[in-house]
Biopython code that builds the backbone (N, CA, C, O; Angstrom):
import numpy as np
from Bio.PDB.StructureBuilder import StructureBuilder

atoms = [
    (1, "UNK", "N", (2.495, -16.292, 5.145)),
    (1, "UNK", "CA", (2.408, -14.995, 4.502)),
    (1, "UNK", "C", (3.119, -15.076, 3.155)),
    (1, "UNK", "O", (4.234, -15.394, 2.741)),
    (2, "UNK", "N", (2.041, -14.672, 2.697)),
    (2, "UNK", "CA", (3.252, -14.827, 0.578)),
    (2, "UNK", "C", (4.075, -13.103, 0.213)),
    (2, "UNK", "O", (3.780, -11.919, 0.374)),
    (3, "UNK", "N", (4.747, -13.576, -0.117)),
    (3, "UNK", "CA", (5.848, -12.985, -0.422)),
    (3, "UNK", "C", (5.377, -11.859, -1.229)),
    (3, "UNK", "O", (6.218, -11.028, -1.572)),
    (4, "UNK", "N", (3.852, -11.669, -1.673)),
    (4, "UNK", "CA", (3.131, -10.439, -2.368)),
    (4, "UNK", "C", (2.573, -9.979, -0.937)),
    (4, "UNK", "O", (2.716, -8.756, -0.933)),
    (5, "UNK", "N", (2.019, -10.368, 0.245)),
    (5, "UNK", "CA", (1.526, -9.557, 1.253)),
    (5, "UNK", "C", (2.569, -8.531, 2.459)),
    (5, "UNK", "O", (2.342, -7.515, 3.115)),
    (6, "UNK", "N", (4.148, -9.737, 2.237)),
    (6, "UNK", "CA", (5.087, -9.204, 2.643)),
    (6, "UNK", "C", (5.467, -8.199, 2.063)),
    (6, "UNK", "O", (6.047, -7.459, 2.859)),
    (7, "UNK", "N", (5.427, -7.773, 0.996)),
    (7, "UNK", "CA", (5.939, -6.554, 0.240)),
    (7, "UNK", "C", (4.619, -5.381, 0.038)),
    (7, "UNK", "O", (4.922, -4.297, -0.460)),
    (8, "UNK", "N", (3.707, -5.542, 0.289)),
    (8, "UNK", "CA", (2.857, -4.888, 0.763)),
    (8, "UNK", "C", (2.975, -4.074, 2.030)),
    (8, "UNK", "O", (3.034, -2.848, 2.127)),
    (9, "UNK", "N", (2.999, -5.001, 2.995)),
    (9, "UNK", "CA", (3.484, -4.637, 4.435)),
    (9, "UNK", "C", (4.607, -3.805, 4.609)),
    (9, "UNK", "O", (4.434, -2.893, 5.418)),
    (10, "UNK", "N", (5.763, -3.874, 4.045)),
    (10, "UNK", "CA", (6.800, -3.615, 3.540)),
    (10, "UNK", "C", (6.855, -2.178, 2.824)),
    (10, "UNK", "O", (7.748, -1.384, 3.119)),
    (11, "UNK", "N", (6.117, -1.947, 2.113)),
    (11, "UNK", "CA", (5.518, -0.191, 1.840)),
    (11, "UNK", "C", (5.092, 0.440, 2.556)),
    (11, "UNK", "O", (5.403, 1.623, 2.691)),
    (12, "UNK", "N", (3.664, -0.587, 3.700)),
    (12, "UNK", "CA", (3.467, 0.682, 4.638)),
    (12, "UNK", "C", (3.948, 1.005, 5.657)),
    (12, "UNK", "O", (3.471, 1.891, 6.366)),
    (13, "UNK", "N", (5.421, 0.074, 6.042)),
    (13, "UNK", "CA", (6.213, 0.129, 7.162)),
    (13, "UNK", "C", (7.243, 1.064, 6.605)),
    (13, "UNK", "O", (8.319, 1.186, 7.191)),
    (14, "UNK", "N", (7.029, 1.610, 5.709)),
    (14, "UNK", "CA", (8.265, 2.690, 5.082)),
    (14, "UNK", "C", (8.057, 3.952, 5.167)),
    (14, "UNK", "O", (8.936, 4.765, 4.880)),
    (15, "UNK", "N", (6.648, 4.354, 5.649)),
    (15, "UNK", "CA", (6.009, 5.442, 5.845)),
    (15, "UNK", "C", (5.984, 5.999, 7.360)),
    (15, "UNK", "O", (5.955, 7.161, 7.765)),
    (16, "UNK", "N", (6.007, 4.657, 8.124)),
    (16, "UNK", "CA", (5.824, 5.007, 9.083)),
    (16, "UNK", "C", (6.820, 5.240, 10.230)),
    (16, "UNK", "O", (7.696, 4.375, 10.213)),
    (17, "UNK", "N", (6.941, 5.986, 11.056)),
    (17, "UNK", "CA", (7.920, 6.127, 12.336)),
    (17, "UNK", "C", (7.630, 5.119, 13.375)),
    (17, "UNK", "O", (6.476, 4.795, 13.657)),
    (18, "UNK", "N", (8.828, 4.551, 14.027)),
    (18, "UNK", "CA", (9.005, 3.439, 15.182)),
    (18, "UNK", "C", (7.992, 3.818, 16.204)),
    (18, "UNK", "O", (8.302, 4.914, 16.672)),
    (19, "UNK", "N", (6.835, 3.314, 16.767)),
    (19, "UNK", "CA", (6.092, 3.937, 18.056)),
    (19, "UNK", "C", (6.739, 3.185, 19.075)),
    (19, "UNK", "O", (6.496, 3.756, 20.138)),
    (20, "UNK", "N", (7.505, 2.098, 19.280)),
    (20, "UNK", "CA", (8.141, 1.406, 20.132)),
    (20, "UNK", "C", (9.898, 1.767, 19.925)),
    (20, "UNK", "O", (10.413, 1.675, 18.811)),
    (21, "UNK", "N", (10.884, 2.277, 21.446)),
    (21, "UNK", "CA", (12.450, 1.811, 21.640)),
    (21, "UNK", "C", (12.504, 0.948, 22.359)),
    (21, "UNK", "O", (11.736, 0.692, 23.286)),
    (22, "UNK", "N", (13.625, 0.272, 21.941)),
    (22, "UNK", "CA", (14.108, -0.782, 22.900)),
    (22, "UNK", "C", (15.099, -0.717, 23.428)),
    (22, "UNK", "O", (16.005, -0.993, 22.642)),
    (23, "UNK", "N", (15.657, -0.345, 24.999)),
    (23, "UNK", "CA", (17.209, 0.013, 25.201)),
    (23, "UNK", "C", (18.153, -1.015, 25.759)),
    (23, "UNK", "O", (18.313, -2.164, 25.347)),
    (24, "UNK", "N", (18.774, -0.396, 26.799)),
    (24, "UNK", "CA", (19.421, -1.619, 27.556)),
    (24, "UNK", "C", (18.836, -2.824, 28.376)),
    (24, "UNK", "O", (19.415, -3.879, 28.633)),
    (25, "UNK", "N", (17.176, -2.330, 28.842)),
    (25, "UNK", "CA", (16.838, -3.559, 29.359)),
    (25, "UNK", "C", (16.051, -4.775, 28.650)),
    (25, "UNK", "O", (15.340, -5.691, 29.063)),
    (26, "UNK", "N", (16.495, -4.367, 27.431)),
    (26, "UNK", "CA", (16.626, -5.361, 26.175)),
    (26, "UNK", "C", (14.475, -5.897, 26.550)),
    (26, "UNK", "O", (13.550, -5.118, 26.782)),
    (27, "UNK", "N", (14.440, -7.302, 26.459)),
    (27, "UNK", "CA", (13.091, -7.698, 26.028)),
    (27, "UNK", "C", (12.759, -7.955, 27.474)),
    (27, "UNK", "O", (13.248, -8.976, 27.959)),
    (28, "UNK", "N", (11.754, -6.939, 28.500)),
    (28, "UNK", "CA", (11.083, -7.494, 29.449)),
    (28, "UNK", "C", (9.774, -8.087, 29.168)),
    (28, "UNK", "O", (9.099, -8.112, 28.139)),
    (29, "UNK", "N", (9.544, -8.665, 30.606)),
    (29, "UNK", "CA", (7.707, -8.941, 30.305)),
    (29, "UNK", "C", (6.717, -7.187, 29.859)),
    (29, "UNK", "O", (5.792, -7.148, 29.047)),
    (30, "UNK", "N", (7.138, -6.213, 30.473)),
    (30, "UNK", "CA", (6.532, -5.424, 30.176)),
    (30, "UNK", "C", (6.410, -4.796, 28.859)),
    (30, "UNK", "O", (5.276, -4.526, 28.465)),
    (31, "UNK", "N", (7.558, -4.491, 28.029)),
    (31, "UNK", "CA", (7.737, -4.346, 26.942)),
    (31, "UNK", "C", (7.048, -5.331, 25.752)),
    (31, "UNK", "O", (6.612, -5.050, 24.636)),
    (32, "UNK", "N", (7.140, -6.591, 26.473)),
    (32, "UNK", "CA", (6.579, -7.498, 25.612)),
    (32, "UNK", "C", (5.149, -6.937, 25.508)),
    (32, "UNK", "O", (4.590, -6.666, 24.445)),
    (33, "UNK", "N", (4.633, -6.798, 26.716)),
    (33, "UNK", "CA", (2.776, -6.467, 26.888)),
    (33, "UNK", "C", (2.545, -5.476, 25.605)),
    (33, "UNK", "O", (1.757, -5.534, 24.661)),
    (34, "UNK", "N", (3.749, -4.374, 26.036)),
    (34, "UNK", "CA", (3.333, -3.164, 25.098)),
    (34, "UNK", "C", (3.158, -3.391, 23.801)),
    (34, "UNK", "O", (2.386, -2.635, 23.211)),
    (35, "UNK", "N", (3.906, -4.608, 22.958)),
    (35, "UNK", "CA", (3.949, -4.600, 21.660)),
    (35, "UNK", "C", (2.511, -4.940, 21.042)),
    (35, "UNK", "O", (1.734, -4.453, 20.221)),
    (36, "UNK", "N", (2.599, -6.143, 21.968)),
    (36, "UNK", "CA", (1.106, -7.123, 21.905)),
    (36, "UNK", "C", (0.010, -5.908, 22.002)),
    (36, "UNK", "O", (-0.846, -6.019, 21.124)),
    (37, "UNK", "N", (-0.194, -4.610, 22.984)),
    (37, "UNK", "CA", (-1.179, -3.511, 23.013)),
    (37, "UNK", "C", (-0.934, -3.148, 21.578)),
    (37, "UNK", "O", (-1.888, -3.336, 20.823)),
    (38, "UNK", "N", (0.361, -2.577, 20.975)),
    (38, "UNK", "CA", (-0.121, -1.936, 20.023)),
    (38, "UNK", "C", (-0.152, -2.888, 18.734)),
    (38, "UNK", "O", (-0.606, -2.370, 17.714)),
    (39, "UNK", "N", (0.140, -3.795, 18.684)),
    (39, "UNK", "CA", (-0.038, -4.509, 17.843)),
    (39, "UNK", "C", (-1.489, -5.163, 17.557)),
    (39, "UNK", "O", (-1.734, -5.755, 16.506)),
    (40, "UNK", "N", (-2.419, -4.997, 18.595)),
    (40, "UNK", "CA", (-3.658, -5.641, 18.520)),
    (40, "UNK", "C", (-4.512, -4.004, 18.264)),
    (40, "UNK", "O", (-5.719, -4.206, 18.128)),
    (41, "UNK", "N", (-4.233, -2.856, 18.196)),
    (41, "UNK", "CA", (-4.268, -2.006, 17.573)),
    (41, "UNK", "C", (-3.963, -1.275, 16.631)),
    (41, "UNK", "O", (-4.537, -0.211, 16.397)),
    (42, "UNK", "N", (-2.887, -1.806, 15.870)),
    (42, "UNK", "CA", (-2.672, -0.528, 14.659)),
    (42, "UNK", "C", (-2.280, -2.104, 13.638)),
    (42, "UNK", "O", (-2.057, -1.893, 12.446)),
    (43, "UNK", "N", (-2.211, -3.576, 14.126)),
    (43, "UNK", "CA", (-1.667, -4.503, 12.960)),
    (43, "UNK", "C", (0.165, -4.380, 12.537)),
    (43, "UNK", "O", (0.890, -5.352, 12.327)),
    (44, "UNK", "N", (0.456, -3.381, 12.511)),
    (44, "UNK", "CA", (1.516, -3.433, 12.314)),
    (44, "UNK", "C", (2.606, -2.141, 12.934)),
    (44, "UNK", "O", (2.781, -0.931, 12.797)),
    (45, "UNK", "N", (2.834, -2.614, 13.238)),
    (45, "UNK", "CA", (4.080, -2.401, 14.119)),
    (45, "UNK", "C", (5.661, -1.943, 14.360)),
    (45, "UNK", "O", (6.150, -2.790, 15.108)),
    (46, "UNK", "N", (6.741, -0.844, 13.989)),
    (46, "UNK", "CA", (7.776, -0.626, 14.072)),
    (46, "UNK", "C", (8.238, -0.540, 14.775)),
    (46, "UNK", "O", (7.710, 0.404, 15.362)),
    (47, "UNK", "N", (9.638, -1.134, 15.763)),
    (47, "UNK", "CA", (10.265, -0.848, 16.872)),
    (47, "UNK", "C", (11.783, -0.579, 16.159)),
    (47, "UNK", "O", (12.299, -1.056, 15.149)),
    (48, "UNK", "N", (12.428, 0.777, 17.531)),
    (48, "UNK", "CA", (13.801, 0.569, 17.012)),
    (48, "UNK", "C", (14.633, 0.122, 18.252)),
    (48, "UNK", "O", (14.651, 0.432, 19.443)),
    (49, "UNK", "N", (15.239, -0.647, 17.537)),
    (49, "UNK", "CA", (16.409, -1.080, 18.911)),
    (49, "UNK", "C", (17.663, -0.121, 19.076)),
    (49, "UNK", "O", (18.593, -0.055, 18.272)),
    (50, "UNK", "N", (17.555, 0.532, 20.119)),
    (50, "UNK", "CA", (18.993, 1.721, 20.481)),
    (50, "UNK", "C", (20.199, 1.518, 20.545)),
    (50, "UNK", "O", (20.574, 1.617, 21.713)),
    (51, "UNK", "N", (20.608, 1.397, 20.193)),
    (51, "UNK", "CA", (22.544, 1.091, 20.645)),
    (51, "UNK", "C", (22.862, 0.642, 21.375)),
    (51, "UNK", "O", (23.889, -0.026, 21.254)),
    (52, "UNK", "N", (22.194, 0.718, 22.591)),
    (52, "UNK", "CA", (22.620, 0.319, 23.745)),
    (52, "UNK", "C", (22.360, -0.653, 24.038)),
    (52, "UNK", "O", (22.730, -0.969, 25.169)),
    (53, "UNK", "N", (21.565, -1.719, 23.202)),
    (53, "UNK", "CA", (21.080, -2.694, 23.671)),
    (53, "UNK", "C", (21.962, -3.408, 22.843)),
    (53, "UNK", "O", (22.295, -3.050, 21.713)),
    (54, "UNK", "N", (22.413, -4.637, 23.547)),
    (54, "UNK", "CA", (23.466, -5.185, 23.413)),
    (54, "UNK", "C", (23.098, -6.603, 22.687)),
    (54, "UNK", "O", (24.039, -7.243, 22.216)),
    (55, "UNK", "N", (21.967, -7.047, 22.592)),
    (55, "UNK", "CA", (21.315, -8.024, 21.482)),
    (55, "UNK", "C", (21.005, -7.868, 20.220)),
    (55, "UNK", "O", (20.863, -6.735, 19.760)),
    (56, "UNK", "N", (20.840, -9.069, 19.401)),
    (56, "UNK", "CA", (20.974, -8.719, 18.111)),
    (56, "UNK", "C", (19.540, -8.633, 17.647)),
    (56, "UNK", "O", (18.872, -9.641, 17.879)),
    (57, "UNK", "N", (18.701, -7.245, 16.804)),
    (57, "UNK", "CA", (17.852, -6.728, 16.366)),
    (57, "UNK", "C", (16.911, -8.384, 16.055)),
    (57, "UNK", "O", (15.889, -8.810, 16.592)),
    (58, "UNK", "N", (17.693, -8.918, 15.096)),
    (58, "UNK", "CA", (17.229, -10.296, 14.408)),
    (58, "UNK", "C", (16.452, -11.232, 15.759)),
    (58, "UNK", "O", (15.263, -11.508, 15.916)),
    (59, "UNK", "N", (17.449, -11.510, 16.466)),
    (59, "UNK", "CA", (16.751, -12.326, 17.207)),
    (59, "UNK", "C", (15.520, -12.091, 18.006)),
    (59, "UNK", "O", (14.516, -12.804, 18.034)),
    (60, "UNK", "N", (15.827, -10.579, 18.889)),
    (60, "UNK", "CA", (14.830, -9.902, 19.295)),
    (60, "UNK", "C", (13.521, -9.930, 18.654)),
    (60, "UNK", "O", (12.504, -9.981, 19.344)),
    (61, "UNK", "N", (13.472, -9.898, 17.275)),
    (61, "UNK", "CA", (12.298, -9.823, 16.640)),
    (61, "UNK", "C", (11.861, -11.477, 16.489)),
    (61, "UNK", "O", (10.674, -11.743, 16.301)),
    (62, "UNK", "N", (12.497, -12.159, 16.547)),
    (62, "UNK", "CA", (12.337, -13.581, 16.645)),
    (62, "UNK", "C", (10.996, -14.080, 17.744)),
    (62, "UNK", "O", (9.943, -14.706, 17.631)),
    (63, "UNK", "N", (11.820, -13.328, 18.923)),
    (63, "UNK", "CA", (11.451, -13.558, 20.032)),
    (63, "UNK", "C", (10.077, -12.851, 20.750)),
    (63, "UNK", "O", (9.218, -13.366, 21.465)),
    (64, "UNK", "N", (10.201, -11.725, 20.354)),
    (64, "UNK", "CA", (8.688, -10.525, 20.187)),
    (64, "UNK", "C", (7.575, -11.444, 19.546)),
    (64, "UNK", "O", (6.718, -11.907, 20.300)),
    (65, "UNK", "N", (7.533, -11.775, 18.012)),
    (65, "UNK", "CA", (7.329, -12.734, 17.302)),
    (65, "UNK", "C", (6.515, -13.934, 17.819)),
    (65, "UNK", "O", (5.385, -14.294, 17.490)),
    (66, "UNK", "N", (7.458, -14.516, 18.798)),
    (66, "UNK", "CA", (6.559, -15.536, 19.568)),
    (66, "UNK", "C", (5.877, -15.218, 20.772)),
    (66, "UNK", "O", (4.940, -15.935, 21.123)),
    (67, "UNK", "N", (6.268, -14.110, 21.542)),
    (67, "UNK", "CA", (5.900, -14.124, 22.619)),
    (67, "UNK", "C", (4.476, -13.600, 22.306)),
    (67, "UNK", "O", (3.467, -13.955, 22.915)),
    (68, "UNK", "N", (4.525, -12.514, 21.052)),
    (68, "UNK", "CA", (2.758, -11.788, 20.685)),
    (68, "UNK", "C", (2.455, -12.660, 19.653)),
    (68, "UNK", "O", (1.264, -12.479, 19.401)),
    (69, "UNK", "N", (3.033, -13.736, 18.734)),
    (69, "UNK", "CA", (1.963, -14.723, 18.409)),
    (69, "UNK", "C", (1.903, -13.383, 16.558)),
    (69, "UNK", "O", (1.000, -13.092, 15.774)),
    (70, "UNK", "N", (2.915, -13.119, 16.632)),
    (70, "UNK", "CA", (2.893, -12.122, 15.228)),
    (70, "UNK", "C", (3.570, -12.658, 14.172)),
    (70, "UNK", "O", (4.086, -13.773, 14.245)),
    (71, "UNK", "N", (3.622, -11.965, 13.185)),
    (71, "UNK", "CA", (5.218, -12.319, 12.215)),
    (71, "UNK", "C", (5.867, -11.123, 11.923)),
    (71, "UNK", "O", (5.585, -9.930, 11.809)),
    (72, "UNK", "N", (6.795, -11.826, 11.845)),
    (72, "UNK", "CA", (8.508, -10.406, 11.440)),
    (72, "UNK", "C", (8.033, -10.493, 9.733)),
    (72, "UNK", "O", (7.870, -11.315, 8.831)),
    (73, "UNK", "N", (7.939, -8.890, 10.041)),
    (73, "UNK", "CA", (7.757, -8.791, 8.302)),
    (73, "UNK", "C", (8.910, -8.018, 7.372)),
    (73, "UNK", "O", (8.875, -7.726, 6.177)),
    (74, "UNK", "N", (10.218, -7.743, 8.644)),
    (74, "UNK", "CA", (11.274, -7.090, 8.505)),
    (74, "UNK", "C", (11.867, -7.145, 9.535)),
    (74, "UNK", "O", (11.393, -7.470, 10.624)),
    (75, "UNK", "N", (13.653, -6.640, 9.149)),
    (75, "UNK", "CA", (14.199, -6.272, 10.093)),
    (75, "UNK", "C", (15.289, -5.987, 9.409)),
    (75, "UNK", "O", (16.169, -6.736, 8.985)),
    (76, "UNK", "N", (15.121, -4.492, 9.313)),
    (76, "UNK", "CA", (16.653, -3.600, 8.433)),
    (76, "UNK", "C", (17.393, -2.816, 9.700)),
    (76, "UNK", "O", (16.837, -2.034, 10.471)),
    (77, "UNK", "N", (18.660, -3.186, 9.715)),
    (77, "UNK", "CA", (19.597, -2.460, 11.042)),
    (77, "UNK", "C", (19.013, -2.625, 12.302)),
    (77, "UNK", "O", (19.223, -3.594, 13.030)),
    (78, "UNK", "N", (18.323, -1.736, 12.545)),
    (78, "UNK", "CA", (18.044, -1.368, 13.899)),
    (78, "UNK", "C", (16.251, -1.677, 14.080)),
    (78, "UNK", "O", (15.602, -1.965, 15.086)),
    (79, "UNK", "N", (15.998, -1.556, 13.224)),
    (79, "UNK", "CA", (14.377, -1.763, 13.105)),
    (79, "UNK", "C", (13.694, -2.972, 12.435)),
    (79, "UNK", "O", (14.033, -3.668, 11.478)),
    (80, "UNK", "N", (12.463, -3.000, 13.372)),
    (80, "UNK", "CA", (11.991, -4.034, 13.504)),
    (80, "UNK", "C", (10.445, -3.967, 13.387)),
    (80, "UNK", "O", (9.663, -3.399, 14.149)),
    (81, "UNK", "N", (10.117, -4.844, 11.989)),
    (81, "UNK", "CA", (8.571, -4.475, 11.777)),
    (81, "UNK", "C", (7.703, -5.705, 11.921)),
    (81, "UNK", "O", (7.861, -6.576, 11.066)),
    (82, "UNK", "N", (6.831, -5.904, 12.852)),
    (82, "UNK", "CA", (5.770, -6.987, 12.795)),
    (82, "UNK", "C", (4.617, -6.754, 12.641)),
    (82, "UNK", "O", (4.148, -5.711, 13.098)),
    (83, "UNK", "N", (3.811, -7.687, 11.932)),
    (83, "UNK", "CA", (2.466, -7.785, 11.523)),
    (83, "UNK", "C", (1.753, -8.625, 12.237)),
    (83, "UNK", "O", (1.963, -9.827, 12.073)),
    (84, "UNK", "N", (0.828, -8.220, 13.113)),
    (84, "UNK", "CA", (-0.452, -9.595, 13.330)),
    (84, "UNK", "C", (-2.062, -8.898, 12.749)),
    (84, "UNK", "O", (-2.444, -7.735, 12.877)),
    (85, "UNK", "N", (-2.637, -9.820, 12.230)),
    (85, "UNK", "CA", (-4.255, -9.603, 12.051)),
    (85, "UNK", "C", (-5.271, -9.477, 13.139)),
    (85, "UNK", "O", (-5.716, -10.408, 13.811)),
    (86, "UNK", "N", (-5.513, -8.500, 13.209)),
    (86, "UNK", "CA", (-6.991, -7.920, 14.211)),
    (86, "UNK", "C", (-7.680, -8.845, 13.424)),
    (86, "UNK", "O", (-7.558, -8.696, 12.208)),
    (87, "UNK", "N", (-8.713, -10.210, 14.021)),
    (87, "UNK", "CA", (-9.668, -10.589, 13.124)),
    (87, "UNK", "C", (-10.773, -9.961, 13.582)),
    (87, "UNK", "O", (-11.805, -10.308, 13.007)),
    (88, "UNK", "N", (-10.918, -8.961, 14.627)),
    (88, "UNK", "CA", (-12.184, -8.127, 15.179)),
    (88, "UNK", "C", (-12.579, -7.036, 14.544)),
    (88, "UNK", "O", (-13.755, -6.741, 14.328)),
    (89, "UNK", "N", (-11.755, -6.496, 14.272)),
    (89, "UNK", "CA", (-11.810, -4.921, 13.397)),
    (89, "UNK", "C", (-9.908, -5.009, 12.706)),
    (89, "UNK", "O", (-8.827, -4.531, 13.050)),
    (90, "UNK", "N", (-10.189, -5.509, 12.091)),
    (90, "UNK", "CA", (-8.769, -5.447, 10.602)),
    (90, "UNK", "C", (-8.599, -4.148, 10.390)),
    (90, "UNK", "O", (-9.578, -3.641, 9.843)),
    (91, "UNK", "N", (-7.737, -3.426, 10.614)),
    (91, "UNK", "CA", (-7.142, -2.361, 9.751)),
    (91, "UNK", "C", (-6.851, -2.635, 9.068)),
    (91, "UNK", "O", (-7.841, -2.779, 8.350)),
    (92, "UNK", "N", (-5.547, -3.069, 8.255)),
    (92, "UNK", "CA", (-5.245, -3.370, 7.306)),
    (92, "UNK", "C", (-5.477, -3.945, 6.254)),
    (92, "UNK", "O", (-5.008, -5.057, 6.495)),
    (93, "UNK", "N", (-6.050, -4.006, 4.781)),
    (93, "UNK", "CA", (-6.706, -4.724, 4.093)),
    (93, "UNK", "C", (-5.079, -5.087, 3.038)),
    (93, "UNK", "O", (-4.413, -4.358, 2.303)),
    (94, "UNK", "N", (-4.953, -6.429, 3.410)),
    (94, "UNK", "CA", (-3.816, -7.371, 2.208)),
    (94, "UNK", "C", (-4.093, -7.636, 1.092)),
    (94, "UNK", "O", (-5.057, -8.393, 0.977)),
    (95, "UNK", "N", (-3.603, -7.295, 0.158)),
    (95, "UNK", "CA", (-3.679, -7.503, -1.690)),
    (95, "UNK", "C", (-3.997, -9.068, -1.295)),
    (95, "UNK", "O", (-3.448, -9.870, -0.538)),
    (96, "UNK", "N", (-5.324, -9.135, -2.302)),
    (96, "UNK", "CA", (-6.209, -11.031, -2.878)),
    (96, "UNK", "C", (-4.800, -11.746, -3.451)),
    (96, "UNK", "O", (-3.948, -11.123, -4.085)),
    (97, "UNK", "N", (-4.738, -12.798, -3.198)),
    (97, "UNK", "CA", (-3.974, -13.902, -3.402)),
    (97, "UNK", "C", (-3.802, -13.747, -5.233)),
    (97, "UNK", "O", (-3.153, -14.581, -5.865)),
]
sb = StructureBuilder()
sb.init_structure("model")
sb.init_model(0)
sb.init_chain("A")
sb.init_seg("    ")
for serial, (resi, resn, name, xyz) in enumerate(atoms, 1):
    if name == "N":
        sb.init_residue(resn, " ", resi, " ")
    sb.init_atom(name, np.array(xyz, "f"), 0.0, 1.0, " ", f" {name:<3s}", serial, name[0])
structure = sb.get_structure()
């Protein structure tokens, strides 16, 4: 991802509100499913991690990351934004190289 599509992404994750929390039972298999659902629906993605969860935001998104096969296109404090491409129906259209 170039550093012009990241900052793209990066605008429209500024608009938008977290549809995913994450609390104390930090990263299950189920939670994982959910991201991967909405992520293969909307492309991109905000989660916030609650207080209570006792892991660090960074890694978590590391780990989301691999488990849905996405990329971290952020991660300010508590929130956590990933991007994957629908190649079936793309929402999102990325600024030409």
């Amino acid at each position: 991802m170039t550093s012009k599509e990241r900052a793209y992404l990066k605008g429209l994750a500024m608009t938008m509100d977290p549809i995913l929390s994450l609390g104390k039972a930090s990263l299950t298999p189920e939670f994982c499913e959910s991201v991967a659902e909405a992520i293969k629906k909307r492309e991109l993605v905000k989660i916030n991690v609650l207080k209570n969860c006792a892991d660090d935001p960074r890694a978590i998104a590391e780990t989301l990351a691999e488990r849905t096969r996405s990329t971290v296109v952020q991660v300010i404090g508590r929130k956590i934004v990933l991007y994957k491409r629908n190649n079936e129906k793309p929402v999102i259209e990325l600024p030409k190289k």
